[in-house]
Structure formats: structure tokens, C-alpha cells
DRENDOGU-222953 format. One record per residue (C-alpha): residue in three letters; x, y, z; residue number from 0. Coordinates in pm, whole numbers, m for minus. Each point is the difference from the previous one (the first is absolute). Layout:
# residues N
aa = ala&east = X&north = Y&up = Z&i = NUM
...
***
This chain:
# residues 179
aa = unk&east = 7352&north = 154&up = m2599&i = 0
aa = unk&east = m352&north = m1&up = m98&i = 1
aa = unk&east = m211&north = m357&up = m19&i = 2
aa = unk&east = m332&north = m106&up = m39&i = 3
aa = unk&east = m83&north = m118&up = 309&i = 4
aa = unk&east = 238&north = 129&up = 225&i = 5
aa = unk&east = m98&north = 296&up = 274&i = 6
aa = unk&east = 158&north = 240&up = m276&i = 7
aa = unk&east = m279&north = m124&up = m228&i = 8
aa = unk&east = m215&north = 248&up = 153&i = 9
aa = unk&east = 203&north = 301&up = m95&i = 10
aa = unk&east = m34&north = m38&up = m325&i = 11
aa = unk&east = m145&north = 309&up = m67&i = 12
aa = unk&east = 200&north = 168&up = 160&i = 13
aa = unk&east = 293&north = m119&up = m175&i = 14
aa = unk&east = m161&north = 103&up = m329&i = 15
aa = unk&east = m45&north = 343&up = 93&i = 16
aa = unk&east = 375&north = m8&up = 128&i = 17
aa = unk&east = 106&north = m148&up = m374&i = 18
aa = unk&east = m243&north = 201&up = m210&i = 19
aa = unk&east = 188&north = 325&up = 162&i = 20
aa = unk&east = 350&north = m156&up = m56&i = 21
aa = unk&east = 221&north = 183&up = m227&i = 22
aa = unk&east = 56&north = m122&up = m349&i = 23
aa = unk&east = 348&north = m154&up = 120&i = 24
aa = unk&east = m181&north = m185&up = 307&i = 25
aa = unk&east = m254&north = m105&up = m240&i = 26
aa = unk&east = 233&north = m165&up = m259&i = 27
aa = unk&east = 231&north = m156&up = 289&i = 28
aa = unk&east = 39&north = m362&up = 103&i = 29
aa = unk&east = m182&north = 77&up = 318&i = 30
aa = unk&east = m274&north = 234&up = m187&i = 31
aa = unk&east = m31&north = m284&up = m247&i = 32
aa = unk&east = m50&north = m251&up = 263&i = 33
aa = unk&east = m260&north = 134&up = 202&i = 34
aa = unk&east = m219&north = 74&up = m314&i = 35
aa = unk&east = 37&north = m336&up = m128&i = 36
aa = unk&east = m102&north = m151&up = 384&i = 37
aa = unk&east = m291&north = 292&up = 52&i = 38
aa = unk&east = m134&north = m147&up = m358&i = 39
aa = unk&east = 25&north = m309&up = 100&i = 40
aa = unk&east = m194&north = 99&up = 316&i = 41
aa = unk&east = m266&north = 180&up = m121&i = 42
aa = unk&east = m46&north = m230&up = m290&i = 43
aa = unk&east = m315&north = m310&up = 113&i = 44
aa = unk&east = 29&north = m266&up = m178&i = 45
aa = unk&east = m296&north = m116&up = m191&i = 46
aa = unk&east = 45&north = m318&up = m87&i = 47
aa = unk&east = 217&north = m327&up = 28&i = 48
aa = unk&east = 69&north = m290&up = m229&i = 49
aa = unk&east = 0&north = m246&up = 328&i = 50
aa = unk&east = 101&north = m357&up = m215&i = 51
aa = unk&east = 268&north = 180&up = m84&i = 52
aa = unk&east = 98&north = 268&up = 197&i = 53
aa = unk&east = m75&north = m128&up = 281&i = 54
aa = unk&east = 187&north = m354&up = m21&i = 55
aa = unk&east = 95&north = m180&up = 344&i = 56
aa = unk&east = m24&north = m348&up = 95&i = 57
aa = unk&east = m70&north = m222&up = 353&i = 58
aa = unk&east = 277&north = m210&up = 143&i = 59
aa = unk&east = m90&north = m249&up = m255&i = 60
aa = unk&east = 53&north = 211&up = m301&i = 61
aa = unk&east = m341&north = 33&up = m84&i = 62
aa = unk&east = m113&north = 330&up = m157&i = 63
aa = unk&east = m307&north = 189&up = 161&i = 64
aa = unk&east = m291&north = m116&up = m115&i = 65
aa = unk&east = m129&north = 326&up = m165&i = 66
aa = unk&east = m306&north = m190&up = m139&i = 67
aa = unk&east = m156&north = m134&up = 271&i = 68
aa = unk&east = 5&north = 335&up = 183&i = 69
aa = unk&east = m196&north = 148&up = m250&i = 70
aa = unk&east = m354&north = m50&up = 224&i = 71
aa = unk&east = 178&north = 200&up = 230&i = 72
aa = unk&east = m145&north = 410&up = 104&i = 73
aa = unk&east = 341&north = 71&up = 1&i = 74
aa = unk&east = 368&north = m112&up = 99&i = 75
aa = unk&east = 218&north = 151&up = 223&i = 76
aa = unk&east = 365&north = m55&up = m147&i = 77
aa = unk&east = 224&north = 47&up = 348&i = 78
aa = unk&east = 387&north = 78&up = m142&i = 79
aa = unk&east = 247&north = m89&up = 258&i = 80
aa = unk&east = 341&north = m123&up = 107&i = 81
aa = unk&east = m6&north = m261&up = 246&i = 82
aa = unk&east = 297&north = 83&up = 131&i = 83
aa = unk&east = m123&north = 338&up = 110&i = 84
aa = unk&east = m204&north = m51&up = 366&i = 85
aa = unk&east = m278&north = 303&up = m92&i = 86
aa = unk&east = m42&north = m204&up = m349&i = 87
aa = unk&east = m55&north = m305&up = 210&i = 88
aa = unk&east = m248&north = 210&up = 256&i = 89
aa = unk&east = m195&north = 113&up = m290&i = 90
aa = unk&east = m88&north = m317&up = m149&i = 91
aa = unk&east = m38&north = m226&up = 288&i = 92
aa = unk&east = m268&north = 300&up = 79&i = 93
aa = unk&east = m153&north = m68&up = m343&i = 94
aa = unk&east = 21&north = m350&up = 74&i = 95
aa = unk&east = m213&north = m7&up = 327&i = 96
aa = unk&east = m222&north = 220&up = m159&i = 97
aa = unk&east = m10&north = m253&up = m369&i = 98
aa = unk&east = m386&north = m130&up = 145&i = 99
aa = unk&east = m162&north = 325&up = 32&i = 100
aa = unk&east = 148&north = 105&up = m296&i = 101
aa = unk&east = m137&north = m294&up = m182&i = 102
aa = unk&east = m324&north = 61&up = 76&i = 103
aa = unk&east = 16&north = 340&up = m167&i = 104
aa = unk&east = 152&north = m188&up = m345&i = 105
aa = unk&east = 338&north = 134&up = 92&i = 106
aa = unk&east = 262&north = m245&up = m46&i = 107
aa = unk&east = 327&north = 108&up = 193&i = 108
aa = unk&east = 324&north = m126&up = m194&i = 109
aa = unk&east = 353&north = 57&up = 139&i = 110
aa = unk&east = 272&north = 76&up = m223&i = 111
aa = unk&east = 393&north = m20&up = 130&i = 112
aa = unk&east = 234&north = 241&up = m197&i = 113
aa = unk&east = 292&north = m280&up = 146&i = 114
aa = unk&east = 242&north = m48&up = m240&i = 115
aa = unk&east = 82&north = m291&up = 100&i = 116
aa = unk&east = m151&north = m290&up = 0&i = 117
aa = unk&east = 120&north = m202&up = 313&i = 118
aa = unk&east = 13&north = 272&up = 234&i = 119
aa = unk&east = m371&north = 98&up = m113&i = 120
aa = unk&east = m123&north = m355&up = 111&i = 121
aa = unk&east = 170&north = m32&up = 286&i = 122
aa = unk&east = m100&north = 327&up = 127&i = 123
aa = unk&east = m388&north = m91&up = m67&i = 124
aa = unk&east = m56&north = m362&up = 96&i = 125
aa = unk&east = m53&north = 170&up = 364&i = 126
aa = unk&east = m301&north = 223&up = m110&i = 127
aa = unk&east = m204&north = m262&up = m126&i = 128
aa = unk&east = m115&north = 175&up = m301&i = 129
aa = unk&east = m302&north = m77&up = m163&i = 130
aa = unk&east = 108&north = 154&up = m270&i = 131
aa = unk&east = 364&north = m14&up = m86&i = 132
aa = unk&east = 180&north = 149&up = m288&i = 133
aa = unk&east = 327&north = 208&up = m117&i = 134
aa = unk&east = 31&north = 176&up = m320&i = 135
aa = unk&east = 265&north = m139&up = m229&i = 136
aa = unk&east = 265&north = 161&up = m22&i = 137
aa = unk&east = m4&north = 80&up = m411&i = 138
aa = unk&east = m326&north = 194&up = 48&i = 139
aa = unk&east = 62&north = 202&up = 325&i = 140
aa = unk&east = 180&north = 267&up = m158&i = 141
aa = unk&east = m275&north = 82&up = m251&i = 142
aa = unk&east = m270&north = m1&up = 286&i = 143
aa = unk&east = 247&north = 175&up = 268&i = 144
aa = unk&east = m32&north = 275&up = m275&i = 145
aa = unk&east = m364&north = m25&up = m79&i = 146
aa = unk&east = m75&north = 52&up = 364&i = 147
aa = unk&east = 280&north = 198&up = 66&i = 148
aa = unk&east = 56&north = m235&up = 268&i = 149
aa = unk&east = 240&north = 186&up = 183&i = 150
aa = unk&east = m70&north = m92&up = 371&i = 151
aa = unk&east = m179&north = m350&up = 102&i = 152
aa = unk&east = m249&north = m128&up = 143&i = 153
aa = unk&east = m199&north = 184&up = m239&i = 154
aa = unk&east = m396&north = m142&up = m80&i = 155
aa = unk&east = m145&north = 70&up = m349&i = 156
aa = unk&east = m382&north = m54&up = m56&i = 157
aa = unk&east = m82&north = m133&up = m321&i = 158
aa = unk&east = m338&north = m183&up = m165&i = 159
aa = unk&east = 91&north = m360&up = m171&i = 160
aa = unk&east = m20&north = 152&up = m348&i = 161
aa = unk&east = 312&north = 182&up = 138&i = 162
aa = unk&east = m199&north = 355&up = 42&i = 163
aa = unk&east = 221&north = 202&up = 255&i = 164
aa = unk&east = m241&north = 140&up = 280&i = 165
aa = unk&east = 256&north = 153&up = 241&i = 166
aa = unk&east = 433&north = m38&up = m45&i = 167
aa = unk&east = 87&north = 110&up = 322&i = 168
aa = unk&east = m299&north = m202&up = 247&i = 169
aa = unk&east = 16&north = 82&up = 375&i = 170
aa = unk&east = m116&north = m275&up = 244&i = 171
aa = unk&east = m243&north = 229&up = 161&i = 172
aa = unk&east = m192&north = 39&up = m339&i = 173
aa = unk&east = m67&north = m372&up = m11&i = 174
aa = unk&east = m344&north = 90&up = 256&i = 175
aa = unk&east = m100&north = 232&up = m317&i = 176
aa = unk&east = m26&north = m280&up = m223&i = 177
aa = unk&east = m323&north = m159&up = m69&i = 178
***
């Protein structure tokens, strides 16, 4: 099926022009229903995010992200993840070694596990050696999971500290673009 950031992402047009010359009956099927609902959902940016609370994870110590004392910050890179998942784990530890030059440009580089669970998120962490450590809880990851239409992780979303969505779907190659 079609996802946001999968290699189907990019077909997306394509499958429009395949559903907007459906049939009626393909249309109004489960499977004609579906794909609208998911090309929506892909062609829809979103514009803005609530982060205290949509965005509510905590550090191995329980402690909430400190959404206020980002707020000097250019803008954050908000790295979704599941640390089980070894090209999640790739992806950040990338972000990670690249946290300094980042810094420099007011980007502040926070990654955010999608584990469910609690234990298995820590244990598969303490060998990154995180700056930055956190892992949304798990009463507000369905509401963001549809937000984002987080289908597929890792997935980086570019926002500005007054929660100001710049780019949903962030590529590590764009990060050189940033100023």
C-alpha cells in the first residue's frame, strides 16, 4: 500500500490519476476508499504542531522535553524512530555525530523513539550514547502517528520552537540547505 515515506511515496501522482479514472464502484470500495484517505493524507503538509502536547515524550528519567528552553533555537529537528529498527538507529546516531555542526546553525537535533515499551526502549539506547534521549508516551503517539501520518519510521520533521512546521517529511541530505 501507499505511505508517506516509503519508495511508493513517489507515485503518488500517479496513483491519483489511476483513482480519479476509477469507476464509481472502485471509487466507493474499501480499497478505493483507502487509497484516497492515504493520498490525502499524503498530499496534505502539515502546518503546524502543538509540541507540549502533541509532541509528549520523556528521557529515561521521566522527564518531559524541555520545550521552553529550546525556544532560542533556529529550529528543531524532531527525529521519530523505533529503536528497535537498525535504519532508525543509523539515522540518529548520524544526527548525533552531526548534533555540533548542527548547533552552530541553532538547530537542535532531538530523537524521538516510537518504542512502546518502555524497558526494551532503554535498553536498546544506553549503547548510542544519546545526547538527547526521548520516547513518546504511549497515550499521545496515536494522535501524532496520525498528525504525521507516520506510517514508516525513521521519519525527521522540521519544525521552529513556536511549533511552526517547516518541512514533515525532512531528508538528511537537505540538512546542508539549512542556514
Amino acid at each position: 500500500m501507499i505511505s508517506r515515506v516509503a519508495k511508493q511515496r513517489r507515485y503518488a501522482p500517479e496513483y491519483r490519476k489511476l483513482l480519479e479514472q476509477a469507476s464509481a464502484t472502485v471509487k466507493q470500495s474499501k480499497y478505493g476508499v483507502d487509497l484516497a484517505k492515504r493520498l490525502e493524507q499524503i498530499e496534505t503538509k502539515v502546518k503546524q504542531l502543538d509540541l507540549e502536547k502533541q509532541v509528549v515524550a520523556t528521557d529515561t528519567r521521566l522527564s518531559e522535553i524541555p520545550w521552553d528552553s529550546l525556544k532560542n533555537r533556529k529550529y528543531l529537528l524532531l527525529s521519530f524512530w523505533n529503536s528497535a529498527d537498525q535504519a532508525s538507529a543509523s539515522t540518529v546516531k548520524k544526527l548525533e555525530n552531526a548534533a555540533p555542526a548542527l548547533e552552530k546553525k541553532g538547530i537542535e537535533v532531538l530523537p524521538i523513539s516510537m518504542e512502546s515499551q518502555f524497558s526494551k526502549w532503554k535498553k536498546n539506547t544506553e549503547r548510542l550514547g544519546l545526547e538527547y534521549n526521548y520516547r513518546m508516551r504511549n497515550e499521545a503517539q496515536q494522535d501524532l502517528i496520525n498528525i504525521l501520518y507516520l506510517s514508516e519510521l525513521p521519519r525527521l520533521v522540521l519544525v521552529k520552537p513556536n511549533g511552526e512546521v517547516i518541512n514533515d517529511d525532512f531528508r538528511l541530505k537537505q540538512l546542508e540547505e539549512l542556514e
